[in-house]
C-alpha positions as CSV (number, residue, x, y, z in Angstrom):
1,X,102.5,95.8,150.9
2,X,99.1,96.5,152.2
3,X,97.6,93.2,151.8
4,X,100.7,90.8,151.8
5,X,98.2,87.5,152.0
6,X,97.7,88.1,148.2
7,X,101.8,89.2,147.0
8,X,102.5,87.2,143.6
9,X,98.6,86.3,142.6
10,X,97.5,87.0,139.5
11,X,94.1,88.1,139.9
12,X,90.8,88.4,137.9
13,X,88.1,91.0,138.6
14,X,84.7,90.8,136.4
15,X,83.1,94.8,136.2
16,X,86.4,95.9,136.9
17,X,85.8,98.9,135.6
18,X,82.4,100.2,137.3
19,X,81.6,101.4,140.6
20,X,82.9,99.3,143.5
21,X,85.0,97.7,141.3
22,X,87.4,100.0,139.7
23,X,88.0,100.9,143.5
24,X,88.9,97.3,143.9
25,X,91.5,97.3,141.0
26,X,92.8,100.7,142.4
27,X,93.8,98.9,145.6
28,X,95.0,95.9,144.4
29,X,97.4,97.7,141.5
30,X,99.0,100.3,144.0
31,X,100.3,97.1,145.8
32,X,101.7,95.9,142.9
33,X,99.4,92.7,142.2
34,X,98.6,91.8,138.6
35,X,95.2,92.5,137.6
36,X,93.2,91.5,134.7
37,X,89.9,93.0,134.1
38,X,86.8,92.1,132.5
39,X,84.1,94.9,131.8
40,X,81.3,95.3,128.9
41,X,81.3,99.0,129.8
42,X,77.6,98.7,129.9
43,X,78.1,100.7,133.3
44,X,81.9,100.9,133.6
45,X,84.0,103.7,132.7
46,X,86.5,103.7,129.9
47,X,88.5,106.4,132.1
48,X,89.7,104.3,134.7
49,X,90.7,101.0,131.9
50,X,92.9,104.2,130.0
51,X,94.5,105.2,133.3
52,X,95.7,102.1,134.6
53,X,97.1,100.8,131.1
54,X,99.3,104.0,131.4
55,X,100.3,103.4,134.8
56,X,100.6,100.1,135.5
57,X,102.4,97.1,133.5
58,X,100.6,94.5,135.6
59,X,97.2,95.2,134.4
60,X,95.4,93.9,131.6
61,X,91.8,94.6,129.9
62,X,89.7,92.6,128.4
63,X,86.1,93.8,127.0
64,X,83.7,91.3,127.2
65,X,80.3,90.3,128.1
66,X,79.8,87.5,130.6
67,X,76.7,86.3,128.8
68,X,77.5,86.7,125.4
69,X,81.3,86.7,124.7
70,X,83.6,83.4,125.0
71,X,86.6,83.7,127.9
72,X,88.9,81.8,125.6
73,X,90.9,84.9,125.0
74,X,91.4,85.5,128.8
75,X,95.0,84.2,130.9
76,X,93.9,81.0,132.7
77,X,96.4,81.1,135.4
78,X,94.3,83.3,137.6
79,X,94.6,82.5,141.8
80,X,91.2,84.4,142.8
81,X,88.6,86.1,140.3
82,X,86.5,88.7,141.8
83,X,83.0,88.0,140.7
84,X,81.6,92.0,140.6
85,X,79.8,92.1,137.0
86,X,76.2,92.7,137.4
87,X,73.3,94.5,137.1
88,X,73.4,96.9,140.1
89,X,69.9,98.5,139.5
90,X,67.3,97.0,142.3
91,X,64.4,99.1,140.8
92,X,64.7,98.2,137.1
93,X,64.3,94.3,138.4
94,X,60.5,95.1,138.5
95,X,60.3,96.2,135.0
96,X,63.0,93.7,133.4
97,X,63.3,90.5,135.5
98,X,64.9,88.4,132.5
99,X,67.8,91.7,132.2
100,X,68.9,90.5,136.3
101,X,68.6,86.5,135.3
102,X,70.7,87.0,132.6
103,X,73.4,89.7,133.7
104,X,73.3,88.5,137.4
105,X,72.6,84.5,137.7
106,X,73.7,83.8,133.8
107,X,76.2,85.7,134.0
108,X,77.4,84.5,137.5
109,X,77.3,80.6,136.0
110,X,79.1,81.2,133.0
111,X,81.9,82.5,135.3
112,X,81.6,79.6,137.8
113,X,82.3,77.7,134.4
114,X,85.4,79.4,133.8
115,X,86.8,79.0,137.3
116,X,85.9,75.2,137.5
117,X,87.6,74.3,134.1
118,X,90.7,76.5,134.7
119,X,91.1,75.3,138.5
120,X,90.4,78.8,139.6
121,X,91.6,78.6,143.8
122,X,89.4,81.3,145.2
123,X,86.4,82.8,143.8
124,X,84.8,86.1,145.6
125,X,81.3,87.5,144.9
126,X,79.3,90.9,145.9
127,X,76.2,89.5,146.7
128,X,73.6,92.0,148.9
129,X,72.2,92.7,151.7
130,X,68.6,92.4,149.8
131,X,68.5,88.2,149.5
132,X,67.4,88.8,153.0
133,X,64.2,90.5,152.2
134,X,62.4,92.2,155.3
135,X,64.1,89.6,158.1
136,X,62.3,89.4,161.6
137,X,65.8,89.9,163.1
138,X,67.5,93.7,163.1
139,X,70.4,93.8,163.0
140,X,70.9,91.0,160.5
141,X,73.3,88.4,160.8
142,X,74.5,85.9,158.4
143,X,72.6,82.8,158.9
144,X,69.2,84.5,158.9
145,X,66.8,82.8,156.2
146,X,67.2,84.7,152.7
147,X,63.3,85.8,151.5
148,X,63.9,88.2,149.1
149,X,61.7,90.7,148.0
150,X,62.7,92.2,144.6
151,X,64.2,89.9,141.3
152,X,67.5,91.3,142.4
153,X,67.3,90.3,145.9
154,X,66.5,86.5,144.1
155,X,69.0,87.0,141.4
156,X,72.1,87.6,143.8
157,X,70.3,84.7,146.3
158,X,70.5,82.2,143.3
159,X,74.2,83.7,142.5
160,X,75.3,82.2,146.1
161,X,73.5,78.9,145.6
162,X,75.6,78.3,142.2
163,X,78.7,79.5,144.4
164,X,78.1,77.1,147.0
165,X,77.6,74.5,145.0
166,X,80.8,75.0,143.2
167,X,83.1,75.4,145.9
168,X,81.7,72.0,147.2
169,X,81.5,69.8,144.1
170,X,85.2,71.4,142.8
171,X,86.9,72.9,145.5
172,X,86.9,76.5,144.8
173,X,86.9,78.0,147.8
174,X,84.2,80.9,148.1
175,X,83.6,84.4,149.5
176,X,80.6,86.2,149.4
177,X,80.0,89.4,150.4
178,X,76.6,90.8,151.2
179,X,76.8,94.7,151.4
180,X,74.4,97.1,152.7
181,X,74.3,100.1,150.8
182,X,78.0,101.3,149.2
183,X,78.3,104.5,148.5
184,X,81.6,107.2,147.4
185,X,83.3,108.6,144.2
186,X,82.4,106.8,141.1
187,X,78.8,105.8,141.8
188,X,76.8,105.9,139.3
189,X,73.0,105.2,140.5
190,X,71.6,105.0,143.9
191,X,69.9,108.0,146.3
192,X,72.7,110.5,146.4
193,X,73.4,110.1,142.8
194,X,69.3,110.8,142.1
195,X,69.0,113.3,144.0
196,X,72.0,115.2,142.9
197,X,71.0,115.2,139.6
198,X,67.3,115.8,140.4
199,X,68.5,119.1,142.4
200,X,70.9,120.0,139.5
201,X,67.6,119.9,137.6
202,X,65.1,121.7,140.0
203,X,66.9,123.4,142.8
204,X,63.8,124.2,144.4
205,X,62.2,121.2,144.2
206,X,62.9,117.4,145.2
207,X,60.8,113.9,144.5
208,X,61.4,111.6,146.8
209,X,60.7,107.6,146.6
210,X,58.6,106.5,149.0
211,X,57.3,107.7,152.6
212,X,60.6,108.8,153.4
213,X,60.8,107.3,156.3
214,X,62.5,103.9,154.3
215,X,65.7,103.5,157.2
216,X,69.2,101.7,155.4
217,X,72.7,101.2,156.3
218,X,75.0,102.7,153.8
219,X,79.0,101.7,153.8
220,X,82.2,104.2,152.3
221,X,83.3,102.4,149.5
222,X,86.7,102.6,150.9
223,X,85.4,100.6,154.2
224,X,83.6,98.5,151.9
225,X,87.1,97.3,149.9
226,X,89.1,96.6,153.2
227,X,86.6,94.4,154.3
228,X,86.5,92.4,150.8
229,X,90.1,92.2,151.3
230,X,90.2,90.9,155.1
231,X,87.6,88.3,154.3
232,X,90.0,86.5,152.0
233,X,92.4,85.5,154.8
234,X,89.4,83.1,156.0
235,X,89.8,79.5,155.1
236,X,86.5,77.8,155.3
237,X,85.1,76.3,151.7
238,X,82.5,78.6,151.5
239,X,82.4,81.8,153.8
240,X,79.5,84.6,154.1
241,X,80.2,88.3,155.4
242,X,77.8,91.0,156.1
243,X,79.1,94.4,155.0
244,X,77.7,97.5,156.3
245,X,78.0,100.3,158.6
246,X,76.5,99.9,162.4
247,X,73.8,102.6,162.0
248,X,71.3,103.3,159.4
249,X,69.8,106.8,158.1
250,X,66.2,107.2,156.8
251,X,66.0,108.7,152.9
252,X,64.5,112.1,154.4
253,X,67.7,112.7,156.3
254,X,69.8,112.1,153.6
255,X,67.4,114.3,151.3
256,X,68.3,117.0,154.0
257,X,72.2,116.7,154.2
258,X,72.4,116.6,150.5
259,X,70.1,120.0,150.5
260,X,72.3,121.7,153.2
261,X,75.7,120.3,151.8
262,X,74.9,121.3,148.3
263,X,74.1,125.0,150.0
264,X,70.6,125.3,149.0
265,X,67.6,127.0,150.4
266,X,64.0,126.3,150.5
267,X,63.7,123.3,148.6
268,X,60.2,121.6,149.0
269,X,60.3,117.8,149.6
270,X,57.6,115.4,147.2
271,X,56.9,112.5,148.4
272,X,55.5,109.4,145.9
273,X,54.4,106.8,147.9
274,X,52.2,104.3,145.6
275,X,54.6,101.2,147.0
276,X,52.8,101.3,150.9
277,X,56.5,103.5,152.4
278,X,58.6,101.7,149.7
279,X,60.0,103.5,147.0
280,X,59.5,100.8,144.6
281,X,58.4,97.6,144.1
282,X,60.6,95.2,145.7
283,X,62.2,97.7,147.7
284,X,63.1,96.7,152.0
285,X,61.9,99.4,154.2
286,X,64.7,98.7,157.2
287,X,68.2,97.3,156.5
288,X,70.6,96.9,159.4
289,X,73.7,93.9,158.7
290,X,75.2,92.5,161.8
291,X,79.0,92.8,161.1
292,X,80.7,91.0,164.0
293,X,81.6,88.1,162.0
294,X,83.9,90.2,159.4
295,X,84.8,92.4,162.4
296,X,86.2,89.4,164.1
297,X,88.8,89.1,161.5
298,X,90.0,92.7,162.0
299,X,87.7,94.8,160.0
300,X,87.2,98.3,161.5
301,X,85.1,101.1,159.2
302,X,85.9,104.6,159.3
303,X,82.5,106.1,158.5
304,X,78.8,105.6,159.8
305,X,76.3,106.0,157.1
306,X,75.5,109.3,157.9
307,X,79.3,110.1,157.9
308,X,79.8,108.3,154.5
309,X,77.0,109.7,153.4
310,X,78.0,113.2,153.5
311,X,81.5,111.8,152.3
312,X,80.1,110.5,149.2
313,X,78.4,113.9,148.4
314,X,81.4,116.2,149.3
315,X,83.5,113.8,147.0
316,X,81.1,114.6,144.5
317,X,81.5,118.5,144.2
318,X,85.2,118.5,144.4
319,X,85.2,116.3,141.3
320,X,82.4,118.6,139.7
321,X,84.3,121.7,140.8
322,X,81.5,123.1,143.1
C-alpha cells in the first residue's frame, strides 16, 4: 500500500474524470481505496470513467454538475472528498467572469454544503498559485498576501476563504493546495497543449502569447499527485501547501523544446503582445512557489519544469503515435 494513512476510506473526488484528477483516481484505485467520482464531463473524459468501471469494483460514477444537479443521489459516508471540479481556463476569466463564480466559488460552496451536512472528516482543494497575483517576494511562500490579478486568481482566493471558514465553524479539517503550473498526459489546455496543436496546424509558423519572456514554474503531474497525498498526513484545521517545481522556464524556451522535440525546422516565432509582456489579461509574468513547507513532510519531485516539460510533450507523441 503506497499511501497506507488513507487504507479503508471511502473517498470522494469532484472532476474526477479530467486532467489532474483522473490521475488522482488512478492512484488512489491501484491501492485499492474506494473511489467515487463526480464529473459533468464538461472537460473530463468519458474514457477514463469506462475504464475504471471495468477494472475496479471499488469505484463508482456519478454525472453531475456541482451547480446545477442535487448530491442526494451520492453515498454520504465519504472520509475525505477531493474538491478538483472547476473551471481550469485562466484566460477565458476575462471574457466570462460569472462562468469562474459559478463553476469555481458556486460550485466550491455547494460542495462545502454537502461535506458540512454529511460530517465529511477531511475536505482537500486545488486552489493556485495565481490568488497570489504578482507578489513582491520570489520564491513565494505560503503566508504571502493573496492579490490576485485575473477572476480565476479571485475565484480560487474566495474558494479558500469558504474552506476556511468551514473547517473552523464545523470541523472539517482542510487542505489546500496551490499549484504552479501542472502539466503531463491527459491535459487538455495550457501552453504545451496550444502550441502542439498550433504546430499540428502551421508547422512553420508559431503565435505566441505575450513577450515571451512571461517566466513560470511548471510541476509533472505525477509530482504534483504525491504531494496532494503527503499533505494529508498533516493535522492542523486548515493547512496551505505550495506545489511547484524549484525552477521556472520562460514561454520562448518552451516554444523552442516543443519545436526541436516535435523534430521541426525553421519555424518562425509571432509574438502578440497587446497585454504589456502578458499574454492575456489577468495573466502573472513570474511565478516561483516556495515549497519547503510540503517538502518538510517528505515530498521530493522528480522533474524541474524544464524536465517535466519536455516529459509532458514526449508523453504526448507516444500516445499520438509520432
Amino acid at each position: 500500500m503506497h499511501d497506507t494513512y488513507l487504507v479503508n476510506s471511502n473517498i470522494l473526488v469532484t472532476g474526477g474524470a479530467g486532467f489532474i484528477g483522473s490521475h488522482l483516481v488512478d492512484r488512489l484505485l491501484a491501492d485499492n481505496i474506494n473511489v467515487d467520482v463526480i464529473d459533468n464531463l464538461s472537460t473530463g473524459n468519458i474514457e477514463h470513467v469506462n475504464r475504471w468501471s471495468n477494472r475496479y469494483s471499488g469505484f463508482k460514477f456519478f454525472r453531475l454538475d456541482l451547480v446545477t444537479d442535487s448530491l442526494d443521489t451520492l453515498n454520504n459516508d465519504y472520509s475525505i472528498i477531493f474538491h478538483l471540479a472547476a473551471n481550469p481556463d485562466v484566460r477565458s476569466s476575462s471574457i466570462n467572469p460569472r462562468l469562474h463564480f459559478e463553476q469555481n466559488i458556486l460550485a466550491t460552496f455547494n460542495i462545502l454544503e454537502y461535506a458540512r451536512k454529511h460530517d465529511i472528516n477531511t475536505f482537500v482543494f486545488t486552489s493556485s498559485s495565481t490568488v497570489y497575483g504578482e507578489p513582491e517576494v520570489i520564491p513565494t511562500p505560503e503566508n504571502t498576501p493573496l492579490h490576485p490579478i485575473s477572476m480565476y486568481g479571485a475565484s480560487k482566493a474566495a474558494c479558500e476563504a469558504l474552506i476556511c471558514s468551514y473547517a473552523h465553524m464545523y470541523g472539517i479539517k482542510s487542505v489546500i493546495y496551490r499549484l504552479a503550473n501542472v502539466i503531463g498526459a491527459r491535459s487538455t489546455h495550457g501552453i504545451i497543449y496550444d502550441f502542439i496543436r498550433k504546430l499540428q496546424k502551421d508547422k512553420n509558423a508559431l503565435e505566441i502569447l505575450g513577450n515571451g519572456k512571461q517566466k513560470k514554474s511548471y510541476v509533472h503531474v505525477s509530482d504534483c499527485i504525491d504531494g496532494m497525498l503527503i499533505g494529508l498526513k498533516n493535522n492542523s484545521i486548515v493547512s496551505v501547501f505550495n506545489v511547484g517545481s524549484d525552477d521556472y522556464v520562460d514561454v520562448l524556451t518552451i516554444a523552442e523544446s516543443t519545436v526541436n522535440i516535435l523534430g521541426l525546422n525553421n519555424v518562425k516565432f509571432r509574438f502578440i503582445d497587446n497585454y504589456d509582456g502578458r499574454g492575456w489579461k489577468g495573466d502573472v509574468r513570474v511565478m516561483l512557489l516556495d515549497t519547503s513547507r510540503l517538502k518538510s513532510l517528505g515530498w521530493k519531485i522528480r522533474y524541474n519544469s524544464k524536465e517535466a516539460i519536455e516529459e509532458t510533450i514526449r508523453e504526448w507523441l507516444l500516445k499520438n503515435h509520432i
